[in-house]
N, C-alpha and C positions, 0 to 999 in steps of 0.2 A: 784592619782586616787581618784575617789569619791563612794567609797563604802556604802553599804546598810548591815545591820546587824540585822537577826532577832532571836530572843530565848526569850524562856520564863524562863528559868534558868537569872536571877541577876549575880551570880556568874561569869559564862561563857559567860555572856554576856559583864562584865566589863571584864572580861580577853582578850579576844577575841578584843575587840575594843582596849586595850590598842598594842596592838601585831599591830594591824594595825595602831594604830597612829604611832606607835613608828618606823613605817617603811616609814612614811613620807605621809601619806594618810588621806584624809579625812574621817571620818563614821559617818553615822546616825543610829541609832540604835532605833530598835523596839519590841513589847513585844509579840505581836502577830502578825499572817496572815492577820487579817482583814484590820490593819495599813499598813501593808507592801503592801498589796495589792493598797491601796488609795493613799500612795506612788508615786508606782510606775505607776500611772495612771498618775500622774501630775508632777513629774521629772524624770532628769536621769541619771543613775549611771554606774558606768563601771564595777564593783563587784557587785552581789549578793549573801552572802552570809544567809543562812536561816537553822533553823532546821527542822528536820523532823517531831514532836510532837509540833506543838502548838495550841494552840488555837483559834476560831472564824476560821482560814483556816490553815490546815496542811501545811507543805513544800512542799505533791505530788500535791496537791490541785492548790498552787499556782504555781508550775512549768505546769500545766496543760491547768493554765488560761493564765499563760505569753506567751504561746507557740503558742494559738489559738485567742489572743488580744491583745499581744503586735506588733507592724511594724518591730519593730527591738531590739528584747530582747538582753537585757546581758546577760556574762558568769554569769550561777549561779553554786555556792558550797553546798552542803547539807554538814550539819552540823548534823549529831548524833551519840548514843550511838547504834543504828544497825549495825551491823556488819556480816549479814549473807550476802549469796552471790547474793541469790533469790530478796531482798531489793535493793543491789549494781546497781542491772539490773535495778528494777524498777527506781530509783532514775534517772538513765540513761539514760533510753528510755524516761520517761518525760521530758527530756532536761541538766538537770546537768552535767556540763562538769568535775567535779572532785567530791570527795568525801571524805571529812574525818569523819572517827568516834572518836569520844569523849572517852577518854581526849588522846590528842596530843600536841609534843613537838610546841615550838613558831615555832621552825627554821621549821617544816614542813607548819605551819600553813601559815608562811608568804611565804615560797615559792613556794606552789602551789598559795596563794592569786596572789603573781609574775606571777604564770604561768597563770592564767587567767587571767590579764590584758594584757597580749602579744596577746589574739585571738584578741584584735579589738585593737589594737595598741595603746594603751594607753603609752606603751614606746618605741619613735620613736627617735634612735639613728643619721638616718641621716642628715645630715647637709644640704645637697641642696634635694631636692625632685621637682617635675614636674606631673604638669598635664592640659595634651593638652597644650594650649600656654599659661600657666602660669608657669614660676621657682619660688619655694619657696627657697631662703638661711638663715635657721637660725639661722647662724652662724650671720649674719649680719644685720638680719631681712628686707632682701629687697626682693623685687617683681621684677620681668619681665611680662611684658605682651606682644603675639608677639615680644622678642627680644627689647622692650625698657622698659625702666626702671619707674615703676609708687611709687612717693611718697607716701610712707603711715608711719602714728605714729607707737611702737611700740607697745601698745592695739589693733590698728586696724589691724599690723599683726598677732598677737595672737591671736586675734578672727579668722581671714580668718584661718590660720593654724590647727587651730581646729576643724574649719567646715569643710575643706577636708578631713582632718583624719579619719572622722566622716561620711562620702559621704553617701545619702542616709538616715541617720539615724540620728530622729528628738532629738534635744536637747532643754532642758528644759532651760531657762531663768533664773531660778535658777545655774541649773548646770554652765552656760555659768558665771552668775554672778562670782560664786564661784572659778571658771577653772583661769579667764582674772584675775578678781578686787579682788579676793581672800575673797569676799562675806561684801564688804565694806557697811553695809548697809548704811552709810550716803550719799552715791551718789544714784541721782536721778534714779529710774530706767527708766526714758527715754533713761538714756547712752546707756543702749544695742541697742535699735532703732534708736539711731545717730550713731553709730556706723554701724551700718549695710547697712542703708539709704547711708551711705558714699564709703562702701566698693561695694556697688551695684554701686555705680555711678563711683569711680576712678579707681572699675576692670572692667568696662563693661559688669559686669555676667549678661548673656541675652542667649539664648538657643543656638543660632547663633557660641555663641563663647564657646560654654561645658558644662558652669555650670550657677548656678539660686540659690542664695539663697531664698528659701519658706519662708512664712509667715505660721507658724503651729498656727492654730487659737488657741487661751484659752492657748497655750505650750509655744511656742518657736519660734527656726529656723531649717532650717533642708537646707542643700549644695544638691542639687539634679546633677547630671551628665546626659549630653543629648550624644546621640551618632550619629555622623553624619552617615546617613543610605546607602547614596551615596559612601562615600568610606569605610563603610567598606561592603558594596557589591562588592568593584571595585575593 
């Protein structure tokens, strides 16, 4: 996963990112809301984790703005030293789907981190998956379209893979970089738009057939899903 990490504590902030390295994840880490916030405008991440005090924009501040600006926000964790119940709520009703308060053991830390990468599938155990007339087997890394089998490298499975995972909700070019190439900056970054230019063409995603990978201007890509209207009225 590609996590987001923000506190104005040093300490807890290198503690906290190391808890998540060390669980095999990626983090970027920030000092304030105002970073996080600019962030999270222009990539994207499958954790949010953020504290509740910082500076330039609180943590309710930015659960407030992610909720009413972002298309499709991540799971976010509040991260502080409140610990009343009145705070629990608020934290809550802004969006935050867990909550730890400070200081807490790693094994909790990292296994709510777990559990909030499981809302938007970030770990997908199945081995063959399907959507409309596409089979995915990653076991194999091959494709079916309509029932025949369509050649693809194994990046270009990993890209499509990812994009359906992801149905609906725009990824950042960044992220994508990071996700496939594992953030190689010495390849061109045209690779991702050959790569995708290719998978539009050898899956046929055209509205016709389900799905459409977007062009997200200034971002990314984003896997949209069409829904035939005729049958599911019929």
């Amino acid at each position: 996963m590609r996590v987001a990490l923000a506190d104005d504590e040093q300490d807890l902030l290198d503690q906290i990112a190391g808890i998540v390295m060390s669980a095999g994840h990626e983090v970027e880490t920030f000092r304030n809301g105002t970073d996080l916030q600019r962030a999270l405008q222009r990539e994207t991440y499958d954790v949010v984790m953020l504290d509740w005090n910082m500076p330039g924009q609180t943590g309710l501040e930015i659960l407030h703005w992610a909720r009413d600006n972002l298309p499709s926000a991540p799971p976010f964790i509040m991260i502080t030293s409140r610990g009343e119940n009145e705070d629990v709520v608020r934290g809550l009703e802004a969006g935050a789907v867990d909550y730890i308060t400070k200081p807490e053991s790693d094994e909790i830390i990292r296994a709510r981190l777990e559990a909030a990468g499981r809302r938007i599938g970030a770990d997908r155990p199945e081995t063959e998956v399907r959507y409309g007339k596409y089979t995915l087997n990653r076991k194999s890394k091959e494709i079916d379209f309509s029932g025949a089998a369509v050649a693809v490298t194994a990046k270009e499975f990993d890209l499509v893979d990812l994009l359906f995972q992801n149905l609906d909700r725009p990824l950042s070019r960044g992220y994508l970089f990071s996700r496939i190439w594992g953030g190689n900056i010495e390849l061109e970054t045209r690779t991702i738009d050959v790569h995708v230019s290719r998978l539009r063409s050898k899956l046929e995603l055209k509205p016709e057939n389900g799905y459409v990978i977007r062009t997200v201007f200034g971002f990314g890509y984003r896997m949209d899903a069409y829904i035939d209207e005729e049958a599911a009225n019929g």
